[in-house]
C-alpha positions as YAML, in Angstrom:
chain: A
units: angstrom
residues:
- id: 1
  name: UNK
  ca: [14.03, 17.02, -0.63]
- id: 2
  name: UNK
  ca: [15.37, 20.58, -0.27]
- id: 3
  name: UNK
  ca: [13.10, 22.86, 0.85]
- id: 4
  name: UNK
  ca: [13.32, 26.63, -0.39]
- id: 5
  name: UNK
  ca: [12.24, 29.79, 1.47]
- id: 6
  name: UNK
  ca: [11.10, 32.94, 0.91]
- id: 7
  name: UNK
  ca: [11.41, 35.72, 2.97]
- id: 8
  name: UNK
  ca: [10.37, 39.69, 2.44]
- id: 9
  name: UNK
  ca: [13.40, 41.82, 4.09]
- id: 10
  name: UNK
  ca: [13.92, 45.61, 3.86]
- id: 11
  name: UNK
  ca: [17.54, 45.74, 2.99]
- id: 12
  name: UNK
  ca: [19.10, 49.06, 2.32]
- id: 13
  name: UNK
  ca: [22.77, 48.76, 1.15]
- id: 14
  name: UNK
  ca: [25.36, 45.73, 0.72]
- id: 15
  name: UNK
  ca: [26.05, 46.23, 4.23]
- id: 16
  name: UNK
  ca: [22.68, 44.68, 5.02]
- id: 17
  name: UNK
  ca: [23.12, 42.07, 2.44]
- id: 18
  name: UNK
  ca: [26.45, 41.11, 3.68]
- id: 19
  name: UNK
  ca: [24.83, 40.61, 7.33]
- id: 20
  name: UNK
  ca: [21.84, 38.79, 6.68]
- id: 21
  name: UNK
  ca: [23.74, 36.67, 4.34]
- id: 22
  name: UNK
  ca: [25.89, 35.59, 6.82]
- id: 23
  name: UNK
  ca: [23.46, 34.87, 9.93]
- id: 24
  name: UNK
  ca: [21.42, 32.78, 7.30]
- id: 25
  name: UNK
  ca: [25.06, 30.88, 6.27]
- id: 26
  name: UNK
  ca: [25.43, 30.53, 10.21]
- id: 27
  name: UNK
  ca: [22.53, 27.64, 10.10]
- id: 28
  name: UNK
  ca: [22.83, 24.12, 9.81]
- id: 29
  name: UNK
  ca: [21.53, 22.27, 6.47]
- id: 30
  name: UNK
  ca: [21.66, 26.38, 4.06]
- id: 31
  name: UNK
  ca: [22.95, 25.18, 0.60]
- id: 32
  name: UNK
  ca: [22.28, 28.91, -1.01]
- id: 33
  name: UNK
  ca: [20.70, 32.15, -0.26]
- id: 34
  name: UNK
  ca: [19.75, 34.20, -3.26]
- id: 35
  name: UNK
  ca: [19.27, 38.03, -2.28]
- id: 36
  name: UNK
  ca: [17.80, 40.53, -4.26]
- id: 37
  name: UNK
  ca: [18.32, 43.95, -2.77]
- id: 38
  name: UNK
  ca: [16.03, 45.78, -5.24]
- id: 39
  name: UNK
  ca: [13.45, 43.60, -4.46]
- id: 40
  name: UNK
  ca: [13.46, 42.49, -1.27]
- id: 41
  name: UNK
  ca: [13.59, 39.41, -1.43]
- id: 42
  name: UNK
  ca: [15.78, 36.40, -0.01]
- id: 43
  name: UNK
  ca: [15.45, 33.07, -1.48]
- id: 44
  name: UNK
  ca: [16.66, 29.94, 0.86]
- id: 45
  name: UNK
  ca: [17.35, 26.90, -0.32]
- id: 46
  name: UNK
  ca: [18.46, 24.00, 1.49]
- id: 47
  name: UNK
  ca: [17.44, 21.27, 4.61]
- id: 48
  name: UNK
  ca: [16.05, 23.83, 6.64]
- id: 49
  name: UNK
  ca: [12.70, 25.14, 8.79]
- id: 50
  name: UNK
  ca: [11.25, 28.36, 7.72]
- id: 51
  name: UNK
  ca: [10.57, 29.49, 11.68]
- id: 52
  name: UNK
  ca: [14.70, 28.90, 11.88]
- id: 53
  name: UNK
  ca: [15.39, 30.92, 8.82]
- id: 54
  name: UNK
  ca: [12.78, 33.88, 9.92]
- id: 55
  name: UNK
  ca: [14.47, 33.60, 13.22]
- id: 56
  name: UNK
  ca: [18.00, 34.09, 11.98]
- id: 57
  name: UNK
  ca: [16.82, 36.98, 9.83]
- id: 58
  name: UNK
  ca: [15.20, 38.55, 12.43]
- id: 59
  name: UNK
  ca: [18.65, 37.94, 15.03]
- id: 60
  name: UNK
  ca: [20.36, 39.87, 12.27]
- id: 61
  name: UNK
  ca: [18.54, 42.80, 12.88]
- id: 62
  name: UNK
  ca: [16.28, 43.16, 9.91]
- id: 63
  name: UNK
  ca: [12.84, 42.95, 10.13]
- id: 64
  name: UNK
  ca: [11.59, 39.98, 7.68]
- id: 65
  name: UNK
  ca: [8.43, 38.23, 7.01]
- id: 66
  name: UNK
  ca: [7.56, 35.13, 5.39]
- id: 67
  name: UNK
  ca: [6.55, 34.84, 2.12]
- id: 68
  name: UNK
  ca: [4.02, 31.97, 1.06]
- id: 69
  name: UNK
  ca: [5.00, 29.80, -1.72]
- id: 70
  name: UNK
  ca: [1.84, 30.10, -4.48]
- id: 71
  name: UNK
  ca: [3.60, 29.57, -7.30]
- id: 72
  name: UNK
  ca: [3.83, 25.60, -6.43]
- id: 73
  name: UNK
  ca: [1.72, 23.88, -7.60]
- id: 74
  name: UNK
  ca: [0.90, 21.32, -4.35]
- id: 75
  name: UNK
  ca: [-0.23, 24.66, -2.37]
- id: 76
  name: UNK
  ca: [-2.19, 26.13, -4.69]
- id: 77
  name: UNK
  ca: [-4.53, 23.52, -6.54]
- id: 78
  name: UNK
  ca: [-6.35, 26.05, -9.12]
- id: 79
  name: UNK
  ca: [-2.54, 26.13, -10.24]
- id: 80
  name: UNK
  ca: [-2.98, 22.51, -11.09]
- id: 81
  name: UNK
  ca: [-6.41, 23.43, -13.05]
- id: 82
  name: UNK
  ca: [-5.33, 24.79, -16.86]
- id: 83
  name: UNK
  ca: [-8.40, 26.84, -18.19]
- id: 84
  name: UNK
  ca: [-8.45, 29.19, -21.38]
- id: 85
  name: UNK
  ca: [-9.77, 32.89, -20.65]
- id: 86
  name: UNK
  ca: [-13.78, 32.75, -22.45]
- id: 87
  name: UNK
  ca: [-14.87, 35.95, -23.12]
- id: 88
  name: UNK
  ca: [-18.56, 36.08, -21.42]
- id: 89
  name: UNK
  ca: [-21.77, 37.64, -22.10]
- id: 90
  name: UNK
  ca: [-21.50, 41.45, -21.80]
- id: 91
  name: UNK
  ca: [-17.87, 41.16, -21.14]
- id: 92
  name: UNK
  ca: [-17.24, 45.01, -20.52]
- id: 93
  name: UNK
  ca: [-19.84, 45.12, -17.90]
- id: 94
  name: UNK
  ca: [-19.12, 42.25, -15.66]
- id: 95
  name: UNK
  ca: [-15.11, 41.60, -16.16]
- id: 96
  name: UNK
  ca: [-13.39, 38.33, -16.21]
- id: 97
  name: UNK
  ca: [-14.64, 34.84, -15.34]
- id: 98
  name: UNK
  ca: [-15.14, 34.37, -11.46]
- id: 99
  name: UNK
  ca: [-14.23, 30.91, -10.15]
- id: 100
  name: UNK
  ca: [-17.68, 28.83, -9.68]
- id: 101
  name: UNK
  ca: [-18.71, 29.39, -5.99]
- id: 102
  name: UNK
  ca: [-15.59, 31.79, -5.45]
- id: 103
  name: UNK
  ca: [-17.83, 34.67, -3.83]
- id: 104
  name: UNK
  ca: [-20.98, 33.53, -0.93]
- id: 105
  name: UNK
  ca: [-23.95, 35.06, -1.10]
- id: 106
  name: UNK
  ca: [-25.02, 37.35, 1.58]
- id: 107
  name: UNK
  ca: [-27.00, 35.58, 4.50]
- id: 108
  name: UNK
  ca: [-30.12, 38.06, 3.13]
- id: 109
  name: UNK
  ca: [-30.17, 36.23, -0.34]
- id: 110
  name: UNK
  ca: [-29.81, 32.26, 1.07]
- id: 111
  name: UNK
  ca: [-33.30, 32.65, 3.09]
- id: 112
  name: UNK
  ca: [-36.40, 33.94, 1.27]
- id: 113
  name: UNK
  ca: [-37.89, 35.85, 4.30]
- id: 114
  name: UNK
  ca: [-34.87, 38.16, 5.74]
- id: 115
  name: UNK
  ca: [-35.89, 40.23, 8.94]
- id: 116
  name: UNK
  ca: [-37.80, 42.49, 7.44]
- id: 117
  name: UNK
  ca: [-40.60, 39.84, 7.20]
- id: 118
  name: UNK
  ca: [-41.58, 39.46, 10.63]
- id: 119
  name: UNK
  ca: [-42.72, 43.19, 10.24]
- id: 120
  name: UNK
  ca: [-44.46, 43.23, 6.99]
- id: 121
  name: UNK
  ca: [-48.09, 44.96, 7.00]
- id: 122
  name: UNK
  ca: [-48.94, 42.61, 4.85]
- id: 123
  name: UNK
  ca: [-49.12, 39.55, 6.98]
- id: 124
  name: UNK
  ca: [-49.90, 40.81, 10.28]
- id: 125
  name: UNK
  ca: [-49.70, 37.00, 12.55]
- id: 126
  name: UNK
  ca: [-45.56, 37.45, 11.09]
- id: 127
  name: UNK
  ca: [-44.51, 39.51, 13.79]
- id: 128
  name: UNK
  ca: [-44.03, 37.81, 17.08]
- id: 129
  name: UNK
  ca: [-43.08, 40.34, 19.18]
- id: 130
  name: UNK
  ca: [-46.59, 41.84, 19.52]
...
């Protein structure tokens, strides 16, 4: 299976195009590179390794960084999920639907008796240090 790669590069004129287009040509098992200079982005598609395609870029002269594939489905499994938008209760206030366990509590919240208990007036065997 033909794996494609994505890579964020800062290319200024066809000059730079031309270049990195060629280095990435230059390896073994490249069927295509897409390039979109407005963008900055170069698509790689073909039997290669990402680290040998960043490495190319990079031997070209341009700085480039990987870009992570979330669009696929296998790497991202709330793609695989297909849920309909449900307006909640006071909607305006609180915004969209959060994904169930998607934010942790603070460590203050989980425990009923934080740090401030050991001091409390009220119970005066709490604090230890005494």
């Amino acid at each position: 299976m033909a794996e494609v790669v994505e890579l964020r590069v800062r290319l200024d004129c066809s000059g730079c195009e031309r270049k990195v287009r060629q280095a990435l040509f230059k390896l073994k098992g490249v069927e295509n590179v897409d390039i979109d200079v407005k963008q900055g982005k170069v698509i790689v598609s073909g039997y290669v390794e990402r680290k040998k395609v960043l490495k190319a870029v990079r031997k070209a002269g341009k700085s480039a960084e990987l870009i992570m594939p979330t669009s696929i489905a296998g790497y991202n499994p709330y793609l695989k999920e297909s849920e309909k938008f449900e307006k909640t209760y006071n909607y305006r206030k609180h915004g969209y639907n959060a994904l169930p366990g998607a934010i942790q509590n603070p460590s203050s919240l989980i425990s009923k008796d934080g740090i401030a208990g050991f001091f409390s007036d009220e119970n005066a065997h709490a604090c230890s240090i005494m």
